[in-house]
N, CA and C atoms as an extended XYZ file, in Angstrom:
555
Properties=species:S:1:pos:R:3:atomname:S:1:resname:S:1:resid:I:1 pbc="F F F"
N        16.569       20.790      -21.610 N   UNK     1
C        17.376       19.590      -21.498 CA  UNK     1
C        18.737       19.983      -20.934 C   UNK     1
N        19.174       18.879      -20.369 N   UNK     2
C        20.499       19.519      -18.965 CA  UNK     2
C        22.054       19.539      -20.372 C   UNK     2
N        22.470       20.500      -20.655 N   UNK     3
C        23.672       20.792      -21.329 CA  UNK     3
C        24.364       19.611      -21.416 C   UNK     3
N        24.987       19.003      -20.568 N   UNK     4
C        25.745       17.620      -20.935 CA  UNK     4
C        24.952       16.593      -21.883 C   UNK     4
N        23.626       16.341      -21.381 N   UNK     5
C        22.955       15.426      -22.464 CA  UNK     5
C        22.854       16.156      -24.344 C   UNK     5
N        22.606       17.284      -23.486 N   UNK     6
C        22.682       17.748      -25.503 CA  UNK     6
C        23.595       17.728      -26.404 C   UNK     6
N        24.730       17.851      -25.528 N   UNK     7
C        26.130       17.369      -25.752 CA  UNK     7
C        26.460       16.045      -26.324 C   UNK     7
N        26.004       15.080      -25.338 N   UNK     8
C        26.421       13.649      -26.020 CA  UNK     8
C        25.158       13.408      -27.102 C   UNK     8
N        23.966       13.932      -26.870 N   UNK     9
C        23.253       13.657      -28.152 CA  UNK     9
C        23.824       14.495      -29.569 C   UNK     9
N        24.546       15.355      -29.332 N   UNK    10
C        25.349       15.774      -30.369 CA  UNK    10
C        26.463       15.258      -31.023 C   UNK    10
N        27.320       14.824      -30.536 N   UNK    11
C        28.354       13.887      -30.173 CA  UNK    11
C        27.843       12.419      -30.779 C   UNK    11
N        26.755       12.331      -30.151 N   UNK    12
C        26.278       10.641      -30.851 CA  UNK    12
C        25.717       10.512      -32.178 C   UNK    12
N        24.844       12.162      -32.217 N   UNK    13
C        24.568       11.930      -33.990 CA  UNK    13
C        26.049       12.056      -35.015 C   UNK    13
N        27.161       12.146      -34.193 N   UNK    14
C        28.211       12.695      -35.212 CA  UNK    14
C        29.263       11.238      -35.075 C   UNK    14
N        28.314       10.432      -34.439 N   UNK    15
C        29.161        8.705      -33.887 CA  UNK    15
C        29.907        8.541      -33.192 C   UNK    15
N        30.238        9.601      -32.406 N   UNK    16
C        30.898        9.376      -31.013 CA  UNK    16
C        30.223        8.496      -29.920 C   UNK    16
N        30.761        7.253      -29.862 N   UNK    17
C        30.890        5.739      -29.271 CA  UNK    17
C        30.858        6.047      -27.720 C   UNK    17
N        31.414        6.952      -27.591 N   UNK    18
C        31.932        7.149      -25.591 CA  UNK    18
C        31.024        8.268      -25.631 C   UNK    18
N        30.202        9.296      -26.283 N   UNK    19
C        29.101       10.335      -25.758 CA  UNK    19
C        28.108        8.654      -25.758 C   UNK    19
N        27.738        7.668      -26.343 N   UNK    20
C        26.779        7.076      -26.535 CA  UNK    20
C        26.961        6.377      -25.157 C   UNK    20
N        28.432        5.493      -24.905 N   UNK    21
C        28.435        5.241      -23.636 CA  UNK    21
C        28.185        5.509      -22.445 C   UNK    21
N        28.041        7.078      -22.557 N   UNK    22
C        27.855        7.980      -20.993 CA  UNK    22
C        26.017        8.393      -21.291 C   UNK    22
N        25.490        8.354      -22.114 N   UNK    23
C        24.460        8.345      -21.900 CA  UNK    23
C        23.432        7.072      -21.962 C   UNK    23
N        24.099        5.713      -22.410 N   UNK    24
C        23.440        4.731      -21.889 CA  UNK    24
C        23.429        4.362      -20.226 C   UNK    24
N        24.698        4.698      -19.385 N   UNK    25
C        24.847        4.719      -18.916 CA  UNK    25
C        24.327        6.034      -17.348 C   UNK    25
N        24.245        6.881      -18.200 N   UNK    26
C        23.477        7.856      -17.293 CA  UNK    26
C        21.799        7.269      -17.195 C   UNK    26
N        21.286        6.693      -18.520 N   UNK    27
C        19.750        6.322      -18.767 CA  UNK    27
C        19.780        4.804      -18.082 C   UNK    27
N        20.402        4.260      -18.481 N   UNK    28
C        19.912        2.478      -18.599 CA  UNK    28
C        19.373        1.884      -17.571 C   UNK    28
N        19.549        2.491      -16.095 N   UNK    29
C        18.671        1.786      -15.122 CA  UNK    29
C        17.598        2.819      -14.508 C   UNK    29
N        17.291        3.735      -15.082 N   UNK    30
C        16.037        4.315      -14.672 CA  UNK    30
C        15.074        4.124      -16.029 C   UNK    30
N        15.750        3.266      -17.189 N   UNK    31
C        14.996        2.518      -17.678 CA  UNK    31
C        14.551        1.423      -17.742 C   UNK    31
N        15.532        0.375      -17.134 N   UNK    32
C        14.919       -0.674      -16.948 CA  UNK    32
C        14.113       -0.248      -15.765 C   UNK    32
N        14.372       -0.250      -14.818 N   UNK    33
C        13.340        0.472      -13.820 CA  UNK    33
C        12.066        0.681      -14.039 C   UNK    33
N        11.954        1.328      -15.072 N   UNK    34
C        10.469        1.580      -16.319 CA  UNK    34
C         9.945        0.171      -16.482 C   UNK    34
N        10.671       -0.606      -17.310 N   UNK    35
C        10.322       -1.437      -17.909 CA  UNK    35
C        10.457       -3.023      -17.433 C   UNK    35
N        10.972       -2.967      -16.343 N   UNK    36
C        11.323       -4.118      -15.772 CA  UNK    36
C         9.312       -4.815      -14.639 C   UNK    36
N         8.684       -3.335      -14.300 N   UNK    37
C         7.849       -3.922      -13.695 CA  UNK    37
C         6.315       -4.228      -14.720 C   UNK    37
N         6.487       -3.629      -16.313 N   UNK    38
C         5.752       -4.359      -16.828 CA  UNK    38
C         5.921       -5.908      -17.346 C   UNK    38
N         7.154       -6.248      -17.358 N   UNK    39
C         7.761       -7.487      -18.312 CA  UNK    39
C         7.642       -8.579      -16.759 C   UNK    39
N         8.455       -8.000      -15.646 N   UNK    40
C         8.272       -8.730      -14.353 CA  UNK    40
C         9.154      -10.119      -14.995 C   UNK    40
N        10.235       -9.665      -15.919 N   UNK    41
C        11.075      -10.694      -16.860 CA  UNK    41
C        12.410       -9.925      -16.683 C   UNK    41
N        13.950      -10.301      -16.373 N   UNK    42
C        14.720       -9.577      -16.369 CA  UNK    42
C        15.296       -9.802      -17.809 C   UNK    42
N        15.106      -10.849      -18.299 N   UNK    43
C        15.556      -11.458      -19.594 CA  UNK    43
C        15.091      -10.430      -20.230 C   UNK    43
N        14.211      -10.347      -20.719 N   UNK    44
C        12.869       -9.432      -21.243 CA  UNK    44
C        13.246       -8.163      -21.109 C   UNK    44
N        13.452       -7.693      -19.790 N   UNK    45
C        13.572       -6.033      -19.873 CA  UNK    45
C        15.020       -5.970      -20.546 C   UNK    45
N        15.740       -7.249      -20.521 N   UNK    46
C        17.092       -6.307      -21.003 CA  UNK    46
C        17.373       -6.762      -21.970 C   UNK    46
N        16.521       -7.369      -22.482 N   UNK    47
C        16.135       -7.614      -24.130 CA  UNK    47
C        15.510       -6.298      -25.136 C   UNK    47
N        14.636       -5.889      -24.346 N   UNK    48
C        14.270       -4.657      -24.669 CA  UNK    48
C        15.088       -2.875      -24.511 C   UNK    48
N        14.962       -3.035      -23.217 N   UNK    49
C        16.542       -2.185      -23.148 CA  UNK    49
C        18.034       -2.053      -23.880 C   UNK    49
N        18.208       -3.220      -24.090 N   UNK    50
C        19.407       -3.665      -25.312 CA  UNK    50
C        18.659       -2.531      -26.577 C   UNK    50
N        17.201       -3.359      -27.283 N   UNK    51
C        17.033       -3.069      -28.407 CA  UNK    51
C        16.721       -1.635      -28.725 C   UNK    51
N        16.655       -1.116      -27.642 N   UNK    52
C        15.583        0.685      -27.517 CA  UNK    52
C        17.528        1.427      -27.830 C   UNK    52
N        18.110        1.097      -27.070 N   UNK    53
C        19.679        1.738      -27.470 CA  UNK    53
C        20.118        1.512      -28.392 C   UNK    53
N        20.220        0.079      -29.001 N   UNK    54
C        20.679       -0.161      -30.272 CA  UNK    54
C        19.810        0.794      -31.187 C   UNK    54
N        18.820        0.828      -31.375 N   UNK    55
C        18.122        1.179      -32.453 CA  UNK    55
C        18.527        3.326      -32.263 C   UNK    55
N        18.045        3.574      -30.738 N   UNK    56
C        18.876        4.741      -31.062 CA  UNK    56
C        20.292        5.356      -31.369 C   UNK    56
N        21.017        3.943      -31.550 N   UNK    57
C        22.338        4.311      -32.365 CA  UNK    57
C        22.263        4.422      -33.931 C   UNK    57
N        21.145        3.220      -33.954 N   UNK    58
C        21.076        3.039      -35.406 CA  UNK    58
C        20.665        4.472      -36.026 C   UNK    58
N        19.760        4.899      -35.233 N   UNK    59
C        19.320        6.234      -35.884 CA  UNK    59
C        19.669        7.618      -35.290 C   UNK    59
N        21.165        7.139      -34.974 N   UNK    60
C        21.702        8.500      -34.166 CA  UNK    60
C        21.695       10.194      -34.955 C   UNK    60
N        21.579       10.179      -36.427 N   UNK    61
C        20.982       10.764      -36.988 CA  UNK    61
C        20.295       11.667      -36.307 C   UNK    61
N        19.169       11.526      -36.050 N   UNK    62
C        17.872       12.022      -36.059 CA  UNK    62
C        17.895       12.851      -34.381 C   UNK    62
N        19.081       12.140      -33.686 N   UNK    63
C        18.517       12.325      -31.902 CA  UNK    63
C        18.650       14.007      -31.800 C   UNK    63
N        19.302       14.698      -32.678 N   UNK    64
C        18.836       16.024      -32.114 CA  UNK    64
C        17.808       16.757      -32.500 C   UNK    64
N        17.015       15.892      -33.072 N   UNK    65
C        15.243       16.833      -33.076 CA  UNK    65
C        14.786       15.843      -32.067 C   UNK    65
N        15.425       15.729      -30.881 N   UNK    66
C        14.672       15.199      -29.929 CA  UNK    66
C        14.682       16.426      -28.804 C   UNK    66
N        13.775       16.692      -27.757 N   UNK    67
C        13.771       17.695      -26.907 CA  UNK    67
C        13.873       17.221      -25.510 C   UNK    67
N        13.517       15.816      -25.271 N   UNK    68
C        13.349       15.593      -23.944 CA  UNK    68
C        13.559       13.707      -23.921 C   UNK    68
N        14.784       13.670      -24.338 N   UNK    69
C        15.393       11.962      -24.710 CA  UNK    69
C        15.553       11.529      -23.426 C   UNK    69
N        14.804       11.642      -22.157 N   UNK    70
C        14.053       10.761      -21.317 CA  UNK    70
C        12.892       10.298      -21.501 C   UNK    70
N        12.201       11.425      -21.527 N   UNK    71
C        10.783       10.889      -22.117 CA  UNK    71
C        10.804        9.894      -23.291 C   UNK    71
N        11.434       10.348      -24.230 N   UNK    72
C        11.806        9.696      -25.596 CA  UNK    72
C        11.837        8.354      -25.745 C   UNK    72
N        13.397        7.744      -24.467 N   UNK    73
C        13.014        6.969      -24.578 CA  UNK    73
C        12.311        6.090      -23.591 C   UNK    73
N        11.573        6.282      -22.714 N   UNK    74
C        10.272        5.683      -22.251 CA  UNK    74
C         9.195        5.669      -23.249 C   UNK    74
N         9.507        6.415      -24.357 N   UNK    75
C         7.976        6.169      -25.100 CA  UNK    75
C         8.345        5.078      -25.895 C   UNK    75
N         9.562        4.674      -25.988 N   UNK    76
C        10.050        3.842      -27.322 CA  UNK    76
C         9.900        2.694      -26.440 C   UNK    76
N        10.126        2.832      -25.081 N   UNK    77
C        10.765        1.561      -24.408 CA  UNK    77
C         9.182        0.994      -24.050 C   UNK    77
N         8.227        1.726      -23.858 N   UNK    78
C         6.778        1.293      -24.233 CA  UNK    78
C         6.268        0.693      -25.006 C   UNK    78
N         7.075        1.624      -26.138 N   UNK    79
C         6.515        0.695      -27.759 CA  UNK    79
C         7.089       -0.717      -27.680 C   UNK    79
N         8.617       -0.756      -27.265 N   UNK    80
C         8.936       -2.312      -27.270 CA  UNK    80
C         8.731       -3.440      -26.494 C   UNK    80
N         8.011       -2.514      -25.490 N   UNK    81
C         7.531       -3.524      -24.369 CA  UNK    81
C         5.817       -4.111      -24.607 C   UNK    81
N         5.399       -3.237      -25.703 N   UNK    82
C         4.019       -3.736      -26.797 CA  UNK    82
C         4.267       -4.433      -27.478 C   UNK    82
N         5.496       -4.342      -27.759 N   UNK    83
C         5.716       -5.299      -29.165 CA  UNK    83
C         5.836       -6.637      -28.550 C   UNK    83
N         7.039       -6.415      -27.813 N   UNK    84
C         7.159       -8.067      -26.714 CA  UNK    84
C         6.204       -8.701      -26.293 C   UNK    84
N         4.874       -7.637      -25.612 N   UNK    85
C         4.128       -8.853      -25.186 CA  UNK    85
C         3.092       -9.601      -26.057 C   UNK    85
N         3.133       -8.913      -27.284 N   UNK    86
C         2.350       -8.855      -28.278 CA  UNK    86
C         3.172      -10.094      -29.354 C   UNK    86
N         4.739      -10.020      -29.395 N   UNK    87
C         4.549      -11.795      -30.120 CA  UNK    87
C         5.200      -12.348      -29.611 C   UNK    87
N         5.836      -12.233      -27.893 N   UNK    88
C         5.771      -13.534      -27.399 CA  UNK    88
C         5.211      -14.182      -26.708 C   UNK    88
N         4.347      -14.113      -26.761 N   UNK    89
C         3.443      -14.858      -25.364 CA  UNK    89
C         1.710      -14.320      -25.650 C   UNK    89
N         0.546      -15.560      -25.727 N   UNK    90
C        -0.432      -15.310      -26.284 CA  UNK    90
C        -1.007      -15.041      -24.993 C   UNK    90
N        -0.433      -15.320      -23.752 N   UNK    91
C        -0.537      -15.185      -22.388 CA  UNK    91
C        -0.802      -13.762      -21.697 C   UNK    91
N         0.278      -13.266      -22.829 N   UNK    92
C         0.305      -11.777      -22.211 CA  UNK    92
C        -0.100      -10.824      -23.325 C   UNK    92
N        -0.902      -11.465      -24.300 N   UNK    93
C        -1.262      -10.429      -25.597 CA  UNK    93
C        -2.154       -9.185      -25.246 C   UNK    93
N        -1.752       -8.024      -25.599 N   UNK    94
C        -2.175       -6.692      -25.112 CA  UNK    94
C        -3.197       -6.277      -25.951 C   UNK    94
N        -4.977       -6.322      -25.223 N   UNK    95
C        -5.794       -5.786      -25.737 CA  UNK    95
C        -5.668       -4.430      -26.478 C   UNK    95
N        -5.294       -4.317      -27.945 N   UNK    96
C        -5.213       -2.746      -28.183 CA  UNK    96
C        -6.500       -1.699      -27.537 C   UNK    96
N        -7.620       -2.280      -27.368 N   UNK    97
C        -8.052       -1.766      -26.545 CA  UNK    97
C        -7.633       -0.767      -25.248 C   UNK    97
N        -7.168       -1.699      -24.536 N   UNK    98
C        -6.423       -1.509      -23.288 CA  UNK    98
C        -5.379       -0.785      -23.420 C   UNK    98
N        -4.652       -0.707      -24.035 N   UNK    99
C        -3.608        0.060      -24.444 CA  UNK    99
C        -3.462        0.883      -23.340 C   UNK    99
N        -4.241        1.971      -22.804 N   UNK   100
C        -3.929        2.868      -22.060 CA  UNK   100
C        -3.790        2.400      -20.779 C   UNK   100
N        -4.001        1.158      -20.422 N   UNK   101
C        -3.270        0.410      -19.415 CA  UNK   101
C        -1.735        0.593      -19.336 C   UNK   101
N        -1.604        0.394      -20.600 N   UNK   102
C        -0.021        0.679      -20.569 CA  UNK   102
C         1.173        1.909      -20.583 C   UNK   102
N        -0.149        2.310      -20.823 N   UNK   103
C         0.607        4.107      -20.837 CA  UNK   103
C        -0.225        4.863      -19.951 C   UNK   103
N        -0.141        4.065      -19.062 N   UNK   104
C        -1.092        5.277      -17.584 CA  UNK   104
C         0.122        6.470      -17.093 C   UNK   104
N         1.182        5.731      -17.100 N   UNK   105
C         2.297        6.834      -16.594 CA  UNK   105
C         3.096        7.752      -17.918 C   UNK   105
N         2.287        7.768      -19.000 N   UNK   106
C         2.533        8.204      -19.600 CA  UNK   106
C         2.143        9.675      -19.868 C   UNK   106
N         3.229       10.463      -20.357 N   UNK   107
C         2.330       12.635      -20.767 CA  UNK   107
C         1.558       12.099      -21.381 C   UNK   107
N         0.085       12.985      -20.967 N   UNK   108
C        -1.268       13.033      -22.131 CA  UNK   108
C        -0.882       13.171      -23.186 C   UNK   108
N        -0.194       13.593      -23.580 N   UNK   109
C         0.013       14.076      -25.389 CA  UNK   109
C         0.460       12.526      -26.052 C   UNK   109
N         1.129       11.901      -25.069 N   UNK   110
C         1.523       10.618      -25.567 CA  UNK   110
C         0.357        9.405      -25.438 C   UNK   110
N        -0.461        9.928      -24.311 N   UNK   111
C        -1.269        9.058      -24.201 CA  UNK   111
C        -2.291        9.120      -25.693 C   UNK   111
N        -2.232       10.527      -25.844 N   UNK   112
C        -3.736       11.389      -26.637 CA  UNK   112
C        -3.230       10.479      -28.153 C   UNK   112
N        -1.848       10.922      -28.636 N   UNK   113
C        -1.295       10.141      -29.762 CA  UNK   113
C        -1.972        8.753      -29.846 C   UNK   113
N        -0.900        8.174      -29.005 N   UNK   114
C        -1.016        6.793      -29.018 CA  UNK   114
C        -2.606        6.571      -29.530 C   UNK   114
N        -3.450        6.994      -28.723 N   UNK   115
C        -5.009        6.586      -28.634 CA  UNK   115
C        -5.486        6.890      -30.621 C   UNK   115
N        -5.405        8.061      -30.671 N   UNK   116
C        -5.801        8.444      -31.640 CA  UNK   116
C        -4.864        7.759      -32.891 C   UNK   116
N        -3.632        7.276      -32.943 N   UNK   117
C        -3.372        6.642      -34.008 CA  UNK   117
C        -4.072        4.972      -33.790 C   UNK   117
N        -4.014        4.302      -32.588 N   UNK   118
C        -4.632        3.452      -32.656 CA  UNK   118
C        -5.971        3.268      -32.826 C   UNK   118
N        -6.807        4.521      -32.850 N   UNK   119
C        -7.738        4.418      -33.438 CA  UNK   119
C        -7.965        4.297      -34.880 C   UNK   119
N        -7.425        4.829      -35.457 N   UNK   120
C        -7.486        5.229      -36.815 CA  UNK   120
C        -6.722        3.930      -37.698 C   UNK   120
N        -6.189        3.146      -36.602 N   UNK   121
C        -5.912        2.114      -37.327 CA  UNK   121
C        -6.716        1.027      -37.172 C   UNK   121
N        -7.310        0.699      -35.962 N   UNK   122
C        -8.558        0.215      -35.840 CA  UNK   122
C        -9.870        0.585      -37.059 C   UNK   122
N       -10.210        2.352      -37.345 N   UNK   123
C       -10.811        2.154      -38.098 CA  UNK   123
C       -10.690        1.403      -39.614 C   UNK   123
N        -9.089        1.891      -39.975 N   UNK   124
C        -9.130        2.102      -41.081 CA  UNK   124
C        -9.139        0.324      -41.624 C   UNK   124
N        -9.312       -0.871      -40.881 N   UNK   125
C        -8.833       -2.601      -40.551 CA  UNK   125
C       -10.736       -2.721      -41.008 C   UNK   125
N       -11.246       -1.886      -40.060 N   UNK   126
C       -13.004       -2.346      -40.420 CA  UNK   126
C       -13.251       -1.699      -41.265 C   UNK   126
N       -12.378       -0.789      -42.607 N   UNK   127
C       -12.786       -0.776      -43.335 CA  UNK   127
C       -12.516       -1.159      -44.622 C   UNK   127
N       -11.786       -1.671      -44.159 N   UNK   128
C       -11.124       -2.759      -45.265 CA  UNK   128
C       -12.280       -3.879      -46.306 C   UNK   128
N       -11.775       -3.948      -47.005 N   UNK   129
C       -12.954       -5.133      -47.964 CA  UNK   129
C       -13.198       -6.731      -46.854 C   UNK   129
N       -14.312       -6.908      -46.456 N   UNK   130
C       -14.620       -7.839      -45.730 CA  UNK   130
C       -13.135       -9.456      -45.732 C   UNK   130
N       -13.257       -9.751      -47.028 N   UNK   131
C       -12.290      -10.977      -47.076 CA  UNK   131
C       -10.850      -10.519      -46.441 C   UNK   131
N       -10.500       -9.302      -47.032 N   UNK   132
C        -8.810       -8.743      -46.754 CA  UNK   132
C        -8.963       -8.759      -45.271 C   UNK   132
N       -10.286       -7.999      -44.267 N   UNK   133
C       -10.399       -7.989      -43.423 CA  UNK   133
C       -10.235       -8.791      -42.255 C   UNK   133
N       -10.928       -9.833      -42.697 N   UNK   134
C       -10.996      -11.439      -42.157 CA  UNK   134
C        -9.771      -12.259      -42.180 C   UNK   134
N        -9.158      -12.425      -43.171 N   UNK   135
C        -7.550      -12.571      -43.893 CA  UNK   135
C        -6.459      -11.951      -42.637 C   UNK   135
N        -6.525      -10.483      -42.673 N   UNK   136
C        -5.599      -10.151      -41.523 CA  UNK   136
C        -5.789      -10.140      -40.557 C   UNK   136
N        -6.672      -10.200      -39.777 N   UNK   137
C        -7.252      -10.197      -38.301 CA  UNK   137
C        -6.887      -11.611      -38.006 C   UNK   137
N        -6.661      -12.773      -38.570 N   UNK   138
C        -6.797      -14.324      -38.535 CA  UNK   138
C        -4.976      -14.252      -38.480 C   UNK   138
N        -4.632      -13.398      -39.423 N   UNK   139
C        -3.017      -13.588      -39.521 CA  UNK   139
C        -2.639      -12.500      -38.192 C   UNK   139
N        -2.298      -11.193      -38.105 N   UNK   140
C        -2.246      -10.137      -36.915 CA  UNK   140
C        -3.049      -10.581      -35.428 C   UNK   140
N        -4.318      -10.285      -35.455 N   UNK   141
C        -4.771      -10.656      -34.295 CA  UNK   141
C        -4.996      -12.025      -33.534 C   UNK   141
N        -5.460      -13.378      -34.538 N   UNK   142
C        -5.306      -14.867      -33.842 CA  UNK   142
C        -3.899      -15.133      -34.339 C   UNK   142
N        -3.264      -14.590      -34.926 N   UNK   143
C        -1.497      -15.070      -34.802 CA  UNK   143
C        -1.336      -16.589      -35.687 C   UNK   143
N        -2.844      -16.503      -37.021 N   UNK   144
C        -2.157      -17.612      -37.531 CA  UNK   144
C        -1.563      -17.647      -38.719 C   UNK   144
N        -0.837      -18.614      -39.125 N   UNK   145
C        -0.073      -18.639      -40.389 CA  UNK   145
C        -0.353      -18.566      -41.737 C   UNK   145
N         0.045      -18.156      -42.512 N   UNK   146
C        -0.221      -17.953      -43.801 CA  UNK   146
C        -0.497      -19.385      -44.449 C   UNK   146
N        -0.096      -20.296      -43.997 N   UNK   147
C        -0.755      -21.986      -44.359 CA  UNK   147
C        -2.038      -22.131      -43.427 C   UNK   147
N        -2.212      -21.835      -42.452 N   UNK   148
C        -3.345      -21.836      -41.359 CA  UNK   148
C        -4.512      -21.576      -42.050 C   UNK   148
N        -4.450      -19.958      -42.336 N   UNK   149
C        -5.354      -19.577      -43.106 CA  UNK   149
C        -5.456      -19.695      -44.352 C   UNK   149
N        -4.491      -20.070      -45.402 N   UNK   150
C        -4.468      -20.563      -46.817 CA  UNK   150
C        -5.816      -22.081      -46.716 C   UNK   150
N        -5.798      -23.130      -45.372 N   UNK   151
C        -6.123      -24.226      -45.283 CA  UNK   151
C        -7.280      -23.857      -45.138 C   UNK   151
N        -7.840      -23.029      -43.765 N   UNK   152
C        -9.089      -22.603      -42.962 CA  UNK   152
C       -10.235      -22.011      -43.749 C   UNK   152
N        -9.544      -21.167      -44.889 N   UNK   153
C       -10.273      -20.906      -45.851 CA  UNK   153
C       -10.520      -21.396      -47.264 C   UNK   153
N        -9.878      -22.387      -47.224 N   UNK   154
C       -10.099      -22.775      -48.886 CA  UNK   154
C        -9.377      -21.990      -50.019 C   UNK   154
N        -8.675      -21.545      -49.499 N   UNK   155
C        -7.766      -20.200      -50.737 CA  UNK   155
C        -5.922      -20.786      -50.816 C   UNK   155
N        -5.471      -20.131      -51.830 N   UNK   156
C        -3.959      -20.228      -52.233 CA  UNK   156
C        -3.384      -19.294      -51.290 C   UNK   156
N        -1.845      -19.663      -50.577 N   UNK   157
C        -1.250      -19.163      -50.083 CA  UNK   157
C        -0.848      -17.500      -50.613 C   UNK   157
N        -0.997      -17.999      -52.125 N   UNK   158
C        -0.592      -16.239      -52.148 CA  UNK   158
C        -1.727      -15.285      -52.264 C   UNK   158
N        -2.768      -15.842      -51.968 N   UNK   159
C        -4.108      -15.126      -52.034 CA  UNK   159
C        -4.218      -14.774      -50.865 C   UNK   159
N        -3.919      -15.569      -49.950 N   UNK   160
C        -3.259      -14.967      -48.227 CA  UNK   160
C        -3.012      -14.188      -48.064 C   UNK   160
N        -1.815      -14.155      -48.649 N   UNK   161
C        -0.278      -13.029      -48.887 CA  UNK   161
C        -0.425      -12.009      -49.508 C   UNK   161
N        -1.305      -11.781      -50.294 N   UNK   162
C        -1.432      -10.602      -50.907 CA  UNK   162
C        -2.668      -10.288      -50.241 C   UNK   162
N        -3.689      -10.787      -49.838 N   UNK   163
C        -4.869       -9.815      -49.075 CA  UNK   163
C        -4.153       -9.340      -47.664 C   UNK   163
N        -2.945      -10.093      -47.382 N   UNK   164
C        -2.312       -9.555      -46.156 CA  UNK   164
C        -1.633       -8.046      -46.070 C   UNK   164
N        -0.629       -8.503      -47.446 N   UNK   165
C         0.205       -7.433      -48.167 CA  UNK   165
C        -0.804       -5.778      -48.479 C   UNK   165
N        -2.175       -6.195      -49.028 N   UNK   166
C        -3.030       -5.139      -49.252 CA  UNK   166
C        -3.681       -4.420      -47.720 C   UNK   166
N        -3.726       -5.396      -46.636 N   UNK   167
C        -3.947       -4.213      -45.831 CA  UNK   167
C        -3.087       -3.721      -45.272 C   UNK   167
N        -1.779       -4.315      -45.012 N   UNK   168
C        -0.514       -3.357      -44.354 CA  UNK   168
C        -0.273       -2.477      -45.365 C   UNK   168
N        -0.519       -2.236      -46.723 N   UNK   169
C        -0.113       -1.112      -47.825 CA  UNK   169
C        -1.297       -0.179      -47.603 C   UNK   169
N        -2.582       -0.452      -46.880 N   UNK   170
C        -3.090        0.762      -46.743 CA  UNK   170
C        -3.112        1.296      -45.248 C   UNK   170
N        -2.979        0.437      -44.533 N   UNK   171
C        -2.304        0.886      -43.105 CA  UNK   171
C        -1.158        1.909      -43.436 C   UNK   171
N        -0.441        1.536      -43.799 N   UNK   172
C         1.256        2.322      -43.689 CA  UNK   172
C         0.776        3.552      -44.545 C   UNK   172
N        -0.597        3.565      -45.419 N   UNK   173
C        -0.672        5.134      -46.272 CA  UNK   173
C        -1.284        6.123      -45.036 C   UNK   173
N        -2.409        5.351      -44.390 N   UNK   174
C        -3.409        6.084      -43.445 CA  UNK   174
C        -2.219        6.680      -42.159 C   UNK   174
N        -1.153        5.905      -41.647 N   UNK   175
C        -0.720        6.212      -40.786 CA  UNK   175
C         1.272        6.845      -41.538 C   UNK   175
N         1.175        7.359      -42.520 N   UNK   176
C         2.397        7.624      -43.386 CA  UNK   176
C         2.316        8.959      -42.019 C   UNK   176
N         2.344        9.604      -41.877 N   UNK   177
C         2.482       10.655      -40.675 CA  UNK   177
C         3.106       10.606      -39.657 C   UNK   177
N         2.387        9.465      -39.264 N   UNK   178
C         3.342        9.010      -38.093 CA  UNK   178
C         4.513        7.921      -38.342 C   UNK   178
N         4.523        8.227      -39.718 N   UNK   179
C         5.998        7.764      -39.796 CA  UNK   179
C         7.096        7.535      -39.411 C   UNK   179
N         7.380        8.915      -39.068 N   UNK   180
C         8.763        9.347      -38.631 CA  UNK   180
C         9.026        8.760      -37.140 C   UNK   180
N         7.802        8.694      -36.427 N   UNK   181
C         8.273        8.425      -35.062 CA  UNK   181
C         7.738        7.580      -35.004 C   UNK   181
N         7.230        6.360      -35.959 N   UNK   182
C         7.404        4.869      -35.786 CA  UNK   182
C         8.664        4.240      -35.875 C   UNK   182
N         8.914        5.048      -36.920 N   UNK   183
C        10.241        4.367      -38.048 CA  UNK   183
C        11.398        4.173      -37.261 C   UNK   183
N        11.898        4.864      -36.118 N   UNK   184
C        12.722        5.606      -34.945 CA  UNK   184
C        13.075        3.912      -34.223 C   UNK   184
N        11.908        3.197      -34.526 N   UNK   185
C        11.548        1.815      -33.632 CA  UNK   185
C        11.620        0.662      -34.608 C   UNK   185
């Protein structure tokens, strides 16, 4: 990594405001750049761009166990550009499947990750107890409401809410690992 950046990432975990300035500024348009031709939204990319910096201030902490905070953040600015198309627009909802659509320009290792935690979260959803199963896929994947499905099924809202609550509590155990570099986001 080029000496000046390790610098202001040093500088920024210690809250220096102007190292943070010179490296948004060295990054910010060879990231939107990134991210501007999946969104094809300028609103959007610099909605996302906004949030990928903010959040690495928030956790300025952490930026010097980073090795290569270009890559870094293209992987984050990926993740938020999943997240975006994923709850705003049912138009543009991203087959997790597909996923690697989205990370074609991505290092294998990131691709290999990505794949393999989304697998494992895929598995670990079908193996869930059939009702909890059905319950979150209706709330997460058709995007409906906790009254939607309280109605659709004949059940109490908090019977919803808690078969919801029970599979994100075993999601977050299966994928506790990749914690650290969710949490970052």
């Amino acid at each position: 990594m080029d000496s000046t950046i390790a610098l202001w990432l040093q500088q920024i975990a210690e809250g220096d405001r102007a190292a943070f300035d010179a490296l948004y500024n060295h990054f910010w348009k060879t990231i939107y750049q990134y991210i501007y031709p999946k969104t094809k939204n300028t609103e959007a990319t610099e909605d996302i761009l906004h949030d990928l910096f903010l959040s690495i201030w928030k956790n300025r902490s952490r930026l010097q166990e980073i090795n290569n905070i270009e890559s870094y953040l293209k992987t984050g600015a990926r993740y938020l550009t999943f997240s975006y198309f994923n709850k705003n627009s049912e138009q543009h909802m991203v087959d997790i499947d597909k996923v690697d659509i989205i990370l074609d320009d991505a290092p294998i290792e990131d691709r290999l990750h990505y794949r393999y935690l989304l697998d494992l979260i895929q598995d670990e959803i079908q193996n869930l107890p059939e009702r909890c199963r059905i319950i979150f896929n209706e709330s997460r994947v058709n995007h409906k409401s906790i009254n939607q499905i309280a109605l659709e099924y004949g059940l109490s809202k908090s019977t919803v809410e808690n078969q919801i609550n029970k599979a994100l509590k075993r999601l977050r155990l299966v994928t506790k690992d990749f914690h650290t570099f969710l949490s970052f986001f």
